[in-house]
C-alpha positions as CSV (number, residue, x, y, z in Angstrom):
1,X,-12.7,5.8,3.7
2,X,-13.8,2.9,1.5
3,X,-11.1,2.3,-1.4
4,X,-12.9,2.3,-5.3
5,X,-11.7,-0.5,-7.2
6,X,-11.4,-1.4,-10.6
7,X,-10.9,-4.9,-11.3
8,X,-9.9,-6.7,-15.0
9,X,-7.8,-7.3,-17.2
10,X,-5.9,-3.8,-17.9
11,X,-6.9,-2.4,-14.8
12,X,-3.2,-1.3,-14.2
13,X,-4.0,1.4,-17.2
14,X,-6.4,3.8,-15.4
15,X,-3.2,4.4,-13.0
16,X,-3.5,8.1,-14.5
17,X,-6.8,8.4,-14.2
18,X,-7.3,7.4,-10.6
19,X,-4.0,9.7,-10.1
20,X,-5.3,12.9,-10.8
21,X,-3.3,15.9,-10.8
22,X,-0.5,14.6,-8.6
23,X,3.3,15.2,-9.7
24,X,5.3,13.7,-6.8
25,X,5.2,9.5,-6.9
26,X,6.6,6.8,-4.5
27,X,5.8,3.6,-5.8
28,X,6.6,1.0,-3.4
29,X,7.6,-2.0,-4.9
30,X,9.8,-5.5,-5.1
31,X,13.7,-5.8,-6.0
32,X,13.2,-7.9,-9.4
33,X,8.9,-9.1,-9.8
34,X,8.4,-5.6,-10.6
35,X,10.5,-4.9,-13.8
36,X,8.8,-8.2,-15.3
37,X,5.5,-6.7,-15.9
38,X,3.3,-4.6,-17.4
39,X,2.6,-2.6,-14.3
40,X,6.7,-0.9,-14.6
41,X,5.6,0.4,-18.2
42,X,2.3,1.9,-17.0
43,X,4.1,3.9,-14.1
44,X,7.1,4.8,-16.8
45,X,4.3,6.4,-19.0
46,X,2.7,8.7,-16.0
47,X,5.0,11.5,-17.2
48,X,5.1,12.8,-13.4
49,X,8.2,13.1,-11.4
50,X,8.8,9.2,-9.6
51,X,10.9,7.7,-6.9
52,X,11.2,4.5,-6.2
53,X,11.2,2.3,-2.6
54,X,12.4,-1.3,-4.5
55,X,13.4,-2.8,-1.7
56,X,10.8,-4.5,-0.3
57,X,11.3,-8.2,0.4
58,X,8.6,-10.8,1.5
59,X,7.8,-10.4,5.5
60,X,9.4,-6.5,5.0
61,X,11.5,-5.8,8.7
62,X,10.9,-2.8,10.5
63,X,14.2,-1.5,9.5
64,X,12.4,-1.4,5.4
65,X,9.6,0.0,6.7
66,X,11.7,2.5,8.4
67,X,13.5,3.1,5.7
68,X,10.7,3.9,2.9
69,X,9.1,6.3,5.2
70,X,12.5,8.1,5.8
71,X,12.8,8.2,1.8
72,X,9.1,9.7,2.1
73,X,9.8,12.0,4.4
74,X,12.4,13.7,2.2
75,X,11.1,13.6,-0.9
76,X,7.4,14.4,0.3
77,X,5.4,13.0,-2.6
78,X,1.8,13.7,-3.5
79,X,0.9,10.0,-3.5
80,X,2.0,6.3,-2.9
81,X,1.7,3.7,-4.9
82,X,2.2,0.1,-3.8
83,X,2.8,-2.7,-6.9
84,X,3.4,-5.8,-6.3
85,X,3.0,-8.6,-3.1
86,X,1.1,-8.2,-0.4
87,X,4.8,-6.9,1.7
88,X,4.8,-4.1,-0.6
89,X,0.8,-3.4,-0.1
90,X,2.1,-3.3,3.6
91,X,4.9,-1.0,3.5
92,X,3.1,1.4,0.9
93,X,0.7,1.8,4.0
94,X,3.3,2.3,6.8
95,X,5.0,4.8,4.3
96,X,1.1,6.6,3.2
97,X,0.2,6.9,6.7
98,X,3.4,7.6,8.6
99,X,4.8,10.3,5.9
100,X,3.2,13.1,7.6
101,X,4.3,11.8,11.0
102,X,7.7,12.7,13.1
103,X,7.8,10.2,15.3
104,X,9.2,6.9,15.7
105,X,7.5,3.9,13.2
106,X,8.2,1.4,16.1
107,X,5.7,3.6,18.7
108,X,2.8,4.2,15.8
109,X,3.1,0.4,15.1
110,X,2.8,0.2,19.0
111,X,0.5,2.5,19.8
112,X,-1.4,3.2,16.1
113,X,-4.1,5.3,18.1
114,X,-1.8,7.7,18.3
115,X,-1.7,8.0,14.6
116,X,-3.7,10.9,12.9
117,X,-6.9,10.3,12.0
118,X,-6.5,11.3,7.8
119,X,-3.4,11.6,6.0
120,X,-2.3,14.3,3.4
121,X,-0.8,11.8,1.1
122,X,-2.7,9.6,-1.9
123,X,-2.7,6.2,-1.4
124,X,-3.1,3.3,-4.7
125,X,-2.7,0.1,-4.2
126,X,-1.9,-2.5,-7.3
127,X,-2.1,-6.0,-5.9
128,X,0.6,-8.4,-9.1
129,X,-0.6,-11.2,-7.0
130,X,-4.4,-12.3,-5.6
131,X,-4.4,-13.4,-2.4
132,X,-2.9,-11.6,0.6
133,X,-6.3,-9.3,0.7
134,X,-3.8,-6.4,2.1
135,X,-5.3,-3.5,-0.9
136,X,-8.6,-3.7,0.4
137,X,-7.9,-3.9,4.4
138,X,-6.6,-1.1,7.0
139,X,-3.8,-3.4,8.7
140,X,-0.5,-4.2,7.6
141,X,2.3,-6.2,9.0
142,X,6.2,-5.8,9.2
143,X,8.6,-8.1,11.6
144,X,10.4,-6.8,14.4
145,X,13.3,-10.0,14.7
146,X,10.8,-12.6,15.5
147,X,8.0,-10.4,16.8
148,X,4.7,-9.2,14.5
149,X,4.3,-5.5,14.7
150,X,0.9,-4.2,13.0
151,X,-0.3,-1.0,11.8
152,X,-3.9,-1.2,12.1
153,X,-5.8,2.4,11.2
154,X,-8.3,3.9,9.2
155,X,-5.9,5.3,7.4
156,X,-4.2,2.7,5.9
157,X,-6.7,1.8,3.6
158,X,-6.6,2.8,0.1
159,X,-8.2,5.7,-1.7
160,X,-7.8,3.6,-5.3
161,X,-7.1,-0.2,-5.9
162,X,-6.5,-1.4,-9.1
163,X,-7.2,-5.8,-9.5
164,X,-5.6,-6.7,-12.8
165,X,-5.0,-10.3,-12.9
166,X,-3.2,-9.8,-16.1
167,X,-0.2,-8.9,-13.6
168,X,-0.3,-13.0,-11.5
169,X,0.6,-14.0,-15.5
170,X,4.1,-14.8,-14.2
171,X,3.9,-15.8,-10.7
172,X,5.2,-19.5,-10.4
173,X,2.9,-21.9,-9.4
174,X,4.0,-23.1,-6.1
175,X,3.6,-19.0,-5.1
176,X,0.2,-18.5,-6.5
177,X,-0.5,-21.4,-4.7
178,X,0.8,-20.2,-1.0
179,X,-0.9,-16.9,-2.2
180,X,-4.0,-18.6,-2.6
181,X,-4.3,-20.5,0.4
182,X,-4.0,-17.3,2.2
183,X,-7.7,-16.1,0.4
184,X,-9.5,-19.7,1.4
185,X,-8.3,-19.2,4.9
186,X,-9.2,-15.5,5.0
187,X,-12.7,-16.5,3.6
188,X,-13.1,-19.5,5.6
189,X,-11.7,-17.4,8.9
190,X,-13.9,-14.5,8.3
191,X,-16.9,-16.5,8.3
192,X,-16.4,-18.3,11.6
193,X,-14.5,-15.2,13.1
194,X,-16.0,-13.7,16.6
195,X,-15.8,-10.1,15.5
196,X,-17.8,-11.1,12.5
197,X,-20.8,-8.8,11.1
198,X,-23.8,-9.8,8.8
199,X,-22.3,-8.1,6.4
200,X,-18.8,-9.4,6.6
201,X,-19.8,-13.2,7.1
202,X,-21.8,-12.7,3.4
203,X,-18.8,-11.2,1.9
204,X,-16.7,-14.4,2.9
205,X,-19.7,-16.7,2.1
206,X,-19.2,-14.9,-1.6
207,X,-15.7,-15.1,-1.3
208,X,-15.6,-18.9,-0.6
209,X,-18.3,-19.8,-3.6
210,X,-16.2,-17.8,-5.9
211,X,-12.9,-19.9,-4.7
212,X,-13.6,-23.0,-4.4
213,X,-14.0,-24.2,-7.8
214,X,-11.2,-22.1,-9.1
215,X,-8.9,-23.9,-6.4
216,X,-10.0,-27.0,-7.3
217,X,-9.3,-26.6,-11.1
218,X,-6.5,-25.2,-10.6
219,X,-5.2,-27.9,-8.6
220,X,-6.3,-30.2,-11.0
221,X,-4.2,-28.0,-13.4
222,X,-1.0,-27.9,-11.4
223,X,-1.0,-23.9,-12.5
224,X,-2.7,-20.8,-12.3
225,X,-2.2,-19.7,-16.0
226,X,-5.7,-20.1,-17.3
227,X,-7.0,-16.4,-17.5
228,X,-10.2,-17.2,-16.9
229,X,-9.3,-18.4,-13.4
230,X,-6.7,-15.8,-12.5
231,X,-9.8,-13.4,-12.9
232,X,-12.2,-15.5,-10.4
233,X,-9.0,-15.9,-8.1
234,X,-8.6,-11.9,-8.1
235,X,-12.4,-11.7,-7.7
236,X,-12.7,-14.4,-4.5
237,X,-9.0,-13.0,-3.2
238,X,-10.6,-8.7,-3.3
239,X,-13.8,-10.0,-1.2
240,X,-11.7,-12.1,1.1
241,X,-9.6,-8.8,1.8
242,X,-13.0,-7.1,2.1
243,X,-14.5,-9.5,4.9
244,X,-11.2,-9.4,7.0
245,X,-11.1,-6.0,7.0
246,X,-14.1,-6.1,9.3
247,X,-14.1,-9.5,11.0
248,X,-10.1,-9.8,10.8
249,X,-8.3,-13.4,11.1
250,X,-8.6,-16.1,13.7
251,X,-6.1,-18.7,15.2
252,X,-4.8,-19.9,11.4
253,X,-3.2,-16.6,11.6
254,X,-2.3,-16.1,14.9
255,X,0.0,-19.4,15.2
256,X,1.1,-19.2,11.4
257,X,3.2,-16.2,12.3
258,X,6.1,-17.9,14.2
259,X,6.3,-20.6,10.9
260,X,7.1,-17.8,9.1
261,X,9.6,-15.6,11.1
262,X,11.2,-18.6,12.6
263,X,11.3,-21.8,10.2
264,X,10.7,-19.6,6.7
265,X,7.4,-21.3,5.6
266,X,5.9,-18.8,3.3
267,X,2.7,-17.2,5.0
268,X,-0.3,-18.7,3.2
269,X,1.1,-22.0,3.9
270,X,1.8,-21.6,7.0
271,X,-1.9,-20.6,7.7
272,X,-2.4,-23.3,5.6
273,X,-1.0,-26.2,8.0
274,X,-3.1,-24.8,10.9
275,X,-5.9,-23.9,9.0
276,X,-6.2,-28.0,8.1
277,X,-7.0,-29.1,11.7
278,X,-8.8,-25.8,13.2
279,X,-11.6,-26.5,10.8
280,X,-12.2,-29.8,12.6
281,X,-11.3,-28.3,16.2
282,X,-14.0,-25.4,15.9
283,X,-16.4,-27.3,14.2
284,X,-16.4,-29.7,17.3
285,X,-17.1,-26.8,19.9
286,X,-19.5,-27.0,22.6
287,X,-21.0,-25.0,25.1
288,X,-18.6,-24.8,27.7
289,X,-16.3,-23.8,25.1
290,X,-17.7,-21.6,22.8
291,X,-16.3,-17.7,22.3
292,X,-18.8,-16.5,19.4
293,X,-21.7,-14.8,19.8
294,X,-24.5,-16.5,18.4
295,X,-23.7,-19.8,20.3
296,X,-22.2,-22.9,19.6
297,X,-24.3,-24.5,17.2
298,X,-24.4,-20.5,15.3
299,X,-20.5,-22.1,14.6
300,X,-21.5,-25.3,14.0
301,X,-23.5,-24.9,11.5
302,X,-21.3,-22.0,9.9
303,X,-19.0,-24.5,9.2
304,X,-21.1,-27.0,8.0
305,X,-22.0,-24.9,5.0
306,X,-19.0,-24.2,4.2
307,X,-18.0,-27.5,4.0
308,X,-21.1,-28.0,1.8
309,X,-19.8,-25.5,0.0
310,X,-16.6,-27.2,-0.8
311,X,-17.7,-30.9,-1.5
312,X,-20.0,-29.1,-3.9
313,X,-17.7,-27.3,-5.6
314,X,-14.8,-30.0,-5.1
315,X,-16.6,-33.3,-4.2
316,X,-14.3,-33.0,-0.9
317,X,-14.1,-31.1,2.3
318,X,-12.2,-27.8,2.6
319,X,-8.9,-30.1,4.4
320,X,-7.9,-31.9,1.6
321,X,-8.7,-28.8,-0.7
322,X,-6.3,-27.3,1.3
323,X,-3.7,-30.3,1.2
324,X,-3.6,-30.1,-2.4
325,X,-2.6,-26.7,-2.3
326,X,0.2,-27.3,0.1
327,X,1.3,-30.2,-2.1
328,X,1.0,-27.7,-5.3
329,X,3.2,-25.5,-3.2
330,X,5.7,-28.5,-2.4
331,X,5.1,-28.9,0.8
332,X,4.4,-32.5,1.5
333,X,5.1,-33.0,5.6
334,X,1.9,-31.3,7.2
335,X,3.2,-31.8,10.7
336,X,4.1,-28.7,12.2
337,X,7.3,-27.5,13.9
338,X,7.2,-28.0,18.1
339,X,6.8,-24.4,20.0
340,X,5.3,-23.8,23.1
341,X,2.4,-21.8,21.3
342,X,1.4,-19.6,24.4
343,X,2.6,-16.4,23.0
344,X,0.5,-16.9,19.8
345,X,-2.6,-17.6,21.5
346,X,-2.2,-14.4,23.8
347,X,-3.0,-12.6,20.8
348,X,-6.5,-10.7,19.9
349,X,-6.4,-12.7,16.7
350,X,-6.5,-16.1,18.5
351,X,-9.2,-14.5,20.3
352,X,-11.2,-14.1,17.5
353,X,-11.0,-17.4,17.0
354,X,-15.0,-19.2,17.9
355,X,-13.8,-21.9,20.0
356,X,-11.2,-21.7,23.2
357,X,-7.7,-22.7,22.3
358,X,-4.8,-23.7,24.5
359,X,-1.0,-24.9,23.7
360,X,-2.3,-28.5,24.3
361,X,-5.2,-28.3,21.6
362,X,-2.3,-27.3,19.0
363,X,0.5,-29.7,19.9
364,X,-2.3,-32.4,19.9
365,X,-3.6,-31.4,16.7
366,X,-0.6,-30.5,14.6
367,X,1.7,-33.8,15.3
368,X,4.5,-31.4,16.5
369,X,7.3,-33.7,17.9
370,X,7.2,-34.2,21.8
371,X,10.5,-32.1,21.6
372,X,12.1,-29.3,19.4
373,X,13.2,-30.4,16.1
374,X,14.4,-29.4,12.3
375,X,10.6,-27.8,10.8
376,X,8.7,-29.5,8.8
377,X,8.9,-28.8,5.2
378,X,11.6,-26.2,5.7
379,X,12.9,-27.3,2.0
380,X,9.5,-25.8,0.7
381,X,9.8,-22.7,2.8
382,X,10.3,-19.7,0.6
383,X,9.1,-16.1,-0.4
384,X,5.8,-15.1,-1.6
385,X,5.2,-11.7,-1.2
386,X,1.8,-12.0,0.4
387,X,1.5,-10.2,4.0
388,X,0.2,-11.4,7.0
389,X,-3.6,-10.3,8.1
């Protein structure tokens, strides 16, 4: 299945259209972002029968998930419709796909081949933020304690996505910003990512032209307010989503998790503050220790373009692109919090990643302390709605 979407200003308006006929709503949304739109009056004007899931919070628990499915369950609506952050493009998944399903969310999350392979229930997702990629992928992510839990099925992706960027209008800037870093590091990671397909790696080539210079001006800016650049961020952000969806993440994601769940360093700039150094690590990859496909130099020269790419569009490389959006975000102190780091590189998304990473490459690169301390920028830690890919 292969979501249409509509993208533009006013998108959110063809919500009946793309609809249909169907009389029973869940829309999945936010406790306060959502009321502060346009997107609230849209679903108020369906003139169908609506429920609401509000409660979803950024880096949504498996007890939220849990609990919009049970809602689902019981009210057994003829589609789902997920507004806001990428969280609530997450949940709106679990709920879509796991409606249907008796069982237990924590052993489909576990074991999602056990998952039906359609599901009975409509599925729309309306991104109010561009930058998480989750309306246009099949994964989503919920938090069990400390421990990343993904649903990853066919059937999580989206019949119908609508891309207004009219909705980011009130998204403060250190948000957007956070949000943002999480589409360059999806393009950038998508590009260099092991799993990667002709197809995908031109879709994050595309995705990195279109975001460059719209990150650099807004930068410049200090906002996101200009509409003309809210559109090319929604553009760049849908065909990051796009690529990932096929090549998924590399180690940015992998080791940004643990920022997250454990020091409260909203997602995109936690991929941000690994995402800094990896470009430097895999673009020095030989060999002897090479993981992609096409070879070393395939990497090596992958990277280089993209670099290209960004001095072109910036007249710098992609790292201090990237460390002016972690200063827009407030986040000043790029050294990273000590951990041990094996965990997060036993995962299939560090294996993605086109050179060979251990714990010591990380500690050596991210200027973690030689012993555990407070976390580095935990004052600019916050919520930004964006899930984790």
């Amino acid at each position: 299945m292969t979501p249409r979407v509509r993208m533009g200003p006013g998108a959110v308006g063809l919500l009946p259209e793309v609809l249909g006929g169907a009389r029973r709503l869940l829309v999945v949304h936010g406790m306060r972002s959502y009321r502060e739109g346009p997107a609230a009056a849209a679903v108020d004007g369906l003139g169908a029968e609506v429920r609401h899931y509000a409660g979803v919070r950024p880096n949504p628990s498996l007890e939220q998930a849990a609990e919009a499915v049970a809602l689902a369950r019981e009210y057994a609506p003829d589609a789902v419709v997920g507004i806001g952050g990428g969280s609530a493009m997450d949940v709106a998944k679990c709920v879509a796909v796991l409606a249907g399903c008796s069982g237990d969310l924590r052993s489909y999350l576990s074991a999602p081949a056990t998952l039906p392979e359609r599901r009975s229930t409509a599925l729309v997702q309306v991104p109010t933020i561009s930058g998480s990629g989750s309306e246009l992928t099949r994964f989503a992510t919920v938090y069990d304690g400390h421990r990343k839990l993904s649903l990853d099925h066919a059937a999580a992706r989206a019949d119908h996505v609508l891309i207004d960027p009219d909705l980011a209008a009130t998204v403060p800037a250190r948000t957007a910003a956070a949000s943002a870093l999480d589409a360059l590091a999806q393009a950038v990671e998508s590009a260099w990512a092991v799993a990667a397909t002709r197809q995908s790696r031109a879709l994050a080539v595309r995705a990195l032209t279109t975001l460059v210079p719209v990150l650099d001006e807004s930068a410049h800016r200090g906002d996101f307010t200009d509409p003309g650049l809210r559109s090319e961020l929604a553009r760049g952000a849908a065909l990051a989503g796009a690529a990932i969806d096929t090549s998924r993440t590399t180690a940015a994601h992998a080791l940004s998790y643990a920022l997250t769940a454990r020091h409260g360093i909203a997602h995109g700039a936690a991929v941000g503050l690994h995402l800094r150094w990896l470009i430097g690590h895999n673009a020095a990859v030989t060999d002897a220790d090479n993981r992609h496909p096409d070879g070393a130099e395939a990497v090596r020269h992958i990277i280089g373009a993209m670099q290209q790419t960004c001095r072109d569009g910036t007249g710098g490389p992609l790292e201090e692109l990237i460390d002016r959006l972690l200063r827009m975000h407030g986040l000043r102190d790029t050294r990273v919090p000590y951990r041990d780091w094996r965990d997060d590189l036993s995962s299939g998304r560090a294996g993605n990643n086109p050179r060979l990473l251990g714990p010591q490459d990380v500690l050596a690169n991210t200027g973690s302390p030689a012993q555990p301390g407070p976390a580095a920028g935990r004052r600019a830690a916050g919520p930004d709605g964006t899930a984790h890919r």
